[in-house]
Residue frames as a rotation matrix with the C-alpha (Angstrom) as fourth column:
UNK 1
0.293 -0.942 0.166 -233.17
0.476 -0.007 -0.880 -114.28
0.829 0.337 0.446 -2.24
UNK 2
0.819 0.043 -0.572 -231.41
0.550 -0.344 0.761 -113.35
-0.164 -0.938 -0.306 0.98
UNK 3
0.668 -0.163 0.726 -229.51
0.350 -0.793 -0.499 -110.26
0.657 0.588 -0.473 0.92
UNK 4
-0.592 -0.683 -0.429 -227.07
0.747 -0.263 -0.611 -108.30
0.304 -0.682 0.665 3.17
UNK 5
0.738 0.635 0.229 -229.13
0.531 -0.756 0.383 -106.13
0.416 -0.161 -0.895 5.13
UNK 6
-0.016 0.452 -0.892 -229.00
-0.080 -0.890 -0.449 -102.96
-0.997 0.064 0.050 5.48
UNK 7
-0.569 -0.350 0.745 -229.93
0.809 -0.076 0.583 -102.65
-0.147 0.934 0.326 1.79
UNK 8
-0.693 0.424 -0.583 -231.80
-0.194 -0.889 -0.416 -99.86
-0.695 -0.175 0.698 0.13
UNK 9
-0.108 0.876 0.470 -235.44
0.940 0.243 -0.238 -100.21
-0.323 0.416 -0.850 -1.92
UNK 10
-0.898 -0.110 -0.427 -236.36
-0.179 -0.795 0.580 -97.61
-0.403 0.597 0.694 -4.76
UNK 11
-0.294 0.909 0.297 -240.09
0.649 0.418 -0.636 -97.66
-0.702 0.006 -0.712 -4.45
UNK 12
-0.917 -0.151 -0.369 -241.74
-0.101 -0.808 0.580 -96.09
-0.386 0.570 0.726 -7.69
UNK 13
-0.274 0.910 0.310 -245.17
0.682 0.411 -0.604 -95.74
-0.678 0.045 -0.734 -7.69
UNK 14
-0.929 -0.302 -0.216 -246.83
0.000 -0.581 0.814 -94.22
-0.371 0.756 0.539 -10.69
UNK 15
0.058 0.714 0.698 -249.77
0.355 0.638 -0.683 -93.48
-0.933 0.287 -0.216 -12.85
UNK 16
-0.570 -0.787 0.234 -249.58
0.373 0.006 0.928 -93.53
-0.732 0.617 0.290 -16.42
UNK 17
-0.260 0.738 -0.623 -251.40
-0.771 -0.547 -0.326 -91.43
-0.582 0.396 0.711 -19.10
UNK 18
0.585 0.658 0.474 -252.78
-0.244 0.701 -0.670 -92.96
-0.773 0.277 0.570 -22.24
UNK 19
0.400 -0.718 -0.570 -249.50
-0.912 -0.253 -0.321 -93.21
0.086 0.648 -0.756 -24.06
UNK 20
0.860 0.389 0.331 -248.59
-0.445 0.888 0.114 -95.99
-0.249 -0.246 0.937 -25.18
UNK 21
0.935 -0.348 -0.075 -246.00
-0.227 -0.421 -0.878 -95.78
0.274 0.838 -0.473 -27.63
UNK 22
0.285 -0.920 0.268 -242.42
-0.203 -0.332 -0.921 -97.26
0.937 0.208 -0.282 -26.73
UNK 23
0.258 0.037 0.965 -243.33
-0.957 -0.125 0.261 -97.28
0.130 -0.991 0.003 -23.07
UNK 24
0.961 0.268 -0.074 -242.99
-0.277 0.905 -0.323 -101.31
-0.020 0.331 0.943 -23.19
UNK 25
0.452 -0.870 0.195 -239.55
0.827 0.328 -0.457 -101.56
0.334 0.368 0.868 -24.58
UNK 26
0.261 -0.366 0.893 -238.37
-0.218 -0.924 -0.315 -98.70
0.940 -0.113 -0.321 -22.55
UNK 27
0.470 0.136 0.872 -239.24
-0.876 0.192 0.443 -100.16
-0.107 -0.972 0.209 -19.45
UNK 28
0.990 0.000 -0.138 -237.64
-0.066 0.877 -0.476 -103.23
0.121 0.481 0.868 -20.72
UNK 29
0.105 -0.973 0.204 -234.30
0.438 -0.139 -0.888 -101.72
0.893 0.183 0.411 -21.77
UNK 30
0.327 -0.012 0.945 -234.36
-0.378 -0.918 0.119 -100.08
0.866 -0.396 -0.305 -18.31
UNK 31
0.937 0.110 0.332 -234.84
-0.301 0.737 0.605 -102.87
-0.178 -0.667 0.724 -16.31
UNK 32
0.799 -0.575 0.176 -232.13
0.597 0.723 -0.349 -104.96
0.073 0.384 0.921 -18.30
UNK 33
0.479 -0.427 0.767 -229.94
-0.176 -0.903 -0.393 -101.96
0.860 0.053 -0.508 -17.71
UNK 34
0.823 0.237 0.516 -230.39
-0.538 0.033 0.843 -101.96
0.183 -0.971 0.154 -14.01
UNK 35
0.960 -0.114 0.256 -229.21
-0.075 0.775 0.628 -105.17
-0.270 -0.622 0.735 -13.26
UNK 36
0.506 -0.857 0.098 -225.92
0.722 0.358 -0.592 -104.10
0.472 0.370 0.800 -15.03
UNK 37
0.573 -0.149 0.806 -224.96
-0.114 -0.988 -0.101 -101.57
0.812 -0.034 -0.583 -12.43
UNK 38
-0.667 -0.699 -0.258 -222.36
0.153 0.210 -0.966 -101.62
0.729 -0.683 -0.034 -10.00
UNK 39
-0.981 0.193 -0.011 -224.63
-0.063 -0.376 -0.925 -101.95
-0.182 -0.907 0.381 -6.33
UNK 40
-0.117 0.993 0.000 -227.86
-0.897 -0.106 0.430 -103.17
0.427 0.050 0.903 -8.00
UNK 41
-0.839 -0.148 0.524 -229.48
-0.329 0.905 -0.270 -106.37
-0.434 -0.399 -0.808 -6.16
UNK 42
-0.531 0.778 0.336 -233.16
0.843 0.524 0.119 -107.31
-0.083 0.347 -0.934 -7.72
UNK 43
-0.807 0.547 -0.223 -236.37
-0.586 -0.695 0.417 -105.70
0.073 0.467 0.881 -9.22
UNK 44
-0.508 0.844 0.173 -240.01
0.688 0.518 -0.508 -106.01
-0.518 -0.138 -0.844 -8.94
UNK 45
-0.979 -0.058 -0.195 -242.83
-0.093 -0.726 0.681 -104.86
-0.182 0.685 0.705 -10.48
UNK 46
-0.385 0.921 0.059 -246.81
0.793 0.363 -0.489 -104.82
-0.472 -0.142 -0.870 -10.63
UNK 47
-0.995 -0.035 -0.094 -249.38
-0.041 -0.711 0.702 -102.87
-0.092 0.703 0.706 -12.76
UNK 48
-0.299 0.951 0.076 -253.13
0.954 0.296 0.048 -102.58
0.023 0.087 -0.996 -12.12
UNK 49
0.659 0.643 0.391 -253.94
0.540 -0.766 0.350 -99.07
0.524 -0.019 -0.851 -12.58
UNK 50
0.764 -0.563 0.316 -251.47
-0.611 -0.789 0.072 -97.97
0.209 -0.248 -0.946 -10.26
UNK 51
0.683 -0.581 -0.443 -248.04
0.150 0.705 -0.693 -99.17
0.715 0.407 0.569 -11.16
UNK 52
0.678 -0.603 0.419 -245.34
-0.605 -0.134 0.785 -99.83
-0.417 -0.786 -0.456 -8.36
UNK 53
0.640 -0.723 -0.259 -241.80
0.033 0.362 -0.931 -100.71
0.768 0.588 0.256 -9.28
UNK 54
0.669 -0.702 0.246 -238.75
-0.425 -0.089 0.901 -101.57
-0.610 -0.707 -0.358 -6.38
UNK 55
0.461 -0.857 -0.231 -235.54
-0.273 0.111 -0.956 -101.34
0.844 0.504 -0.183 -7.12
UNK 56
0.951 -0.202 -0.236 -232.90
0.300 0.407 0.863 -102.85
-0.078 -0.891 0.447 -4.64
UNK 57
0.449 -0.821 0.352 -229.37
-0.241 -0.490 -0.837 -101.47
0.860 0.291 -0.418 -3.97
UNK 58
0.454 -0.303 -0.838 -226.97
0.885 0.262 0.385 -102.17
0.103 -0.916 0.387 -1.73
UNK 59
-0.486 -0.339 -0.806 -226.32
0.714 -0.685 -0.143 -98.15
-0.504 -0.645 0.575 -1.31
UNK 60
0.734 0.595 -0.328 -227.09
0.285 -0.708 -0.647 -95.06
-0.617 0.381 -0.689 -1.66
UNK 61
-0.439 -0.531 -0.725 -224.35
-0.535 -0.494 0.686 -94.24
-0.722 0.689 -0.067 -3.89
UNK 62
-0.992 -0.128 0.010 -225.41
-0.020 0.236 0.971 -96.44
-0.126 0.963 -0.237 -6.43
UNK 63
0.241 0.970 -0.044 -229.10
0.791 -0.222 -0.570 -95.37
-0.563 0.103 -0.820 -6.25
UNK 64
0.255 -0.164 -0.953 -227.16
0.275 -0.932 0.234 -92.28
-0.927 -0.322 -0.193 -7.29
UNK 65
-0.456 -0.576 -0.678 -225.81
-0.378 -0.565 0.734 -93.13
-0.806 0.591 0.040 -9.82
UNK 66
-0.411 0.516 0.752 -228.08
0.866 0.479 0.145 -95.35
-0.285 0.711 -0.643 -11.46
UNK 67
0.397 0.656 -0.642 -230.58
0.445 -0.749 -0.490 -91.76
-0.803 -0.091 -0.589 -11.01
UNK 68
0.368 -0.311 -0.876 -228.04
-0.414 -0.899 0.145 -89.89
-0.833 0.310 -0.459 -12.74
UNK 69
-0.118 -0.161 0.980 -227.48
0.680 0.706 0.198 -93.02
-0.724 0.690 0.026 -15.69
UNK 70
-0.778 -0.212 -0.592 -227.17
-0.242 -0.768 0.593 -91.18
-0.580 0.604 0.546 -18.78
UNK 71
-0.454 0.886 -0.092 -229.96
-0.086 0.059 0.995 -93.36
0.887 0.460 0.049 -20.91
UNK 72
-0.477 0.631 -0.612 -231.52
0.863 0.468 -0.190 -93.55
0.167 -0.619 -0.768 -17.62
UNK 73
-0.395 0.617 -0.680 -232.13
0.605 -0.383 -0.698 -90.29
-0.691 -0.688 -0.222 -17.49
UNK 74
-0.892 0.248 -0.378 -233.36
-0.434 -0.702 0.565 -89.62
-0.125 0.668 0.734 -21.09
UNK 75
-0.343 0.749 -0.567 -236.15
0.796 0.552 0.249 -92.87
0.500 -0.366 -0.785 -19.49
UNK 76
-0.714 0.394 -0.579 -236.83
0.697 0.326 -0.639 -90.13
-0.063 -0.860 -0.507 -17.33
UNK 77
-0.752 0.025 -0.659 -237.43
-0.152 -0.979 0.135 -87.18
-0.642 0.202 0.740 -19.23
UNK 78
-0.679 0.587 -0.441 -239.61
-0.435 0.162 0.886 -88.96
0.592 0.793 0.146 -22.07
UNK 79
-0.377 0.612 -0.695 -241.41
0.877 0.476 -0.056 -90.54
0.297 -0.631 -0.717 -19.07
UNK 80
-0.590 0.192 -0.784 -242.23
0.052 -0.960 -0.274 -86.79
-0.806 -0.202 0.557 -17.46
UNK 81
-0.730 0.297 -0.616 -242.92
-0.591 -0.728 0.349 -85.59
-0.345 0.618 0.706 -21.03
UNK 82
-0.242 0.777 -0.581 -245.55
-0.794 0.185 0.579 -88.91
0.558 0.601 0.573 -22.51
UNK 83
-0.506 -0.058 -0.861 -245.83
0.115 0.984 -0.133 -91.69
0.855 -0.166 -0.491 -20.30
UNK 84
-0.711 -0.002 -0.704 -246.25
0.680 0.254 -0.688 -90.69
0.180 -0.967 -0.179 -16.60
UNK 85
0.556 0.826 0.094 -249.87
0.377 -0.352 0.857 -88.72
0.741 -0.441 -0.507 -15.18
UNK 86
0.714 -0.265 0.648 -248.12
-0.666 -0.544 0.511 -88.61
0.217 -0.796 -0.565 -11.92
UNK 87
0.540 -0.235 -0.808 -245.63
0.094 0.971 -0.219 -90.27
0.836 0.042 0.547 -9.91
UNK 88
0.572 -0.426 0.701 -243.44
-0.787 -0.528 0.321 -90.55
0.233 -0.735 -0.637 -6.40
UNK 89
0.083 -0.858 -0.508 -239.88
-0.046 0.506 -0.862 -91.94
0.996 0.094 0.003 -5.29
UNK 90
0.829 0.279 0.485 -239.65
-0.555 0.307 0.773 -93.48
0.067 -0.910 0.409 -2.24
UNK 91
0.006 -0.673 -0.739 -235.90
0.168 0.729 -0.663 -94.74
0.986 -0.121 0.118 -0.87
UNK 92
0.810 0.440 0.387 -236.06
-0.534 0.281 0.798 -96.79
0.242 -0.853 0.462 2.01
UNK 93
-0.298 -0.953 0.049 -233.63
-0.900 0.264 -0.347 -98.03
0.318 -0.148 -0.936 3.93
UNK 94
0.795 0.398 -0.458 -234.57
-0.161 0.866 0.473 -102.39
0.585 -0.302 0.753 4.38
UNK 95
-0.246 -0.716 0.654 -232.96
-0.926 -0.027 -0.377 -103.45
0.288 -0.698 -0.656 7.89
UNK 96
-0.665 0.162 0.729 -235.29
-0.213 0.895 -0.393 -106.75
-0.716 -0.416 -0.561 8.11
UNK 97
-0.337 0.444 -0.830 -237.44
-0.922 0.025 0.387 -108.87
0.193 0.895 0.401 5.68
UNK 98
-0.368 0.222 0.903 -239.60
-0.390 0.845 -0.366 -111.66
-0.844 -0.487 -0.224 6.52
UNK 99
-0.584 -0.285 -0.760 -241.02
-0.811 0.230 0.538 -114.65
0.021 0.931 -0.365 3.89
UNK 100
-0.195 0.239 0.951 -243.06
-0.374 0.879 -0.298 -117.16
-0.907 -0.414 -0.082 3.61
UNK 101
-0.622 -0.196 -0.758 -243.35
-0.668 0.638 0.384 -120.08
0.408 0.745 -0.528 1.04
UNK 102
0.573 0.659 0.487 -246.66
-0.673 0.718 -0.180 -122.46
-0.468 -0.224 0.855 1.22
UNK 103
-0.474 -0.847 0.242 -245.12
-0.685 0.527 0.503 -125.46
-0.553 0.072 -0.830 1.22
């Protein structure tokens, strides 16, 4: 998907304890959130032991406010308190992006 660039990337890398509980359908209802915010653009996601998650925005205000989402930030507090081991936030500004597609 080609984007306006500058955009911004919300890298969330994480590891997760042994809680299970909820975590699933949290991350679910988060996601499906997301993409209803004013200034989101796309999501990714991977999980092998250590879980990385990118959000796209086209600013930093609305990184802001997604952060400051009311259910977004009772995702973050129950994440802190049973889900998450550790974890770190990374926003990046993306000025170029390159692709390839085996044809």
């Amino acid at each position: 998907m080609e984007r306006k660039k500058p955009y911004y990337a919300v890298i969330f890398t994480s590891t997760r304890t042994s809680e299970v509980e909820g975590y699933a359908q949290m991350a679910d209802k988060m996601e499906a959130l997301a993409r209803t915010q004013p200034g989101f653009l796309d999501f990714e996601s991977a999980r092998e032991g250590l879980g990385i998650s990118i959000s796209y925005w086209d600013s930093l205000e609305a990184i802001a406010q997604w952060k400051n989402n009311a259910e977004h930030l009772l995702a973050q507090h129950n994440g802190k308190k049973m889900w998450y081991s550790w974890y770190k936030i990374r926003i990046c500004r993306v000025e170029r992006e390159y692709e390839f597609i085996k044809p």
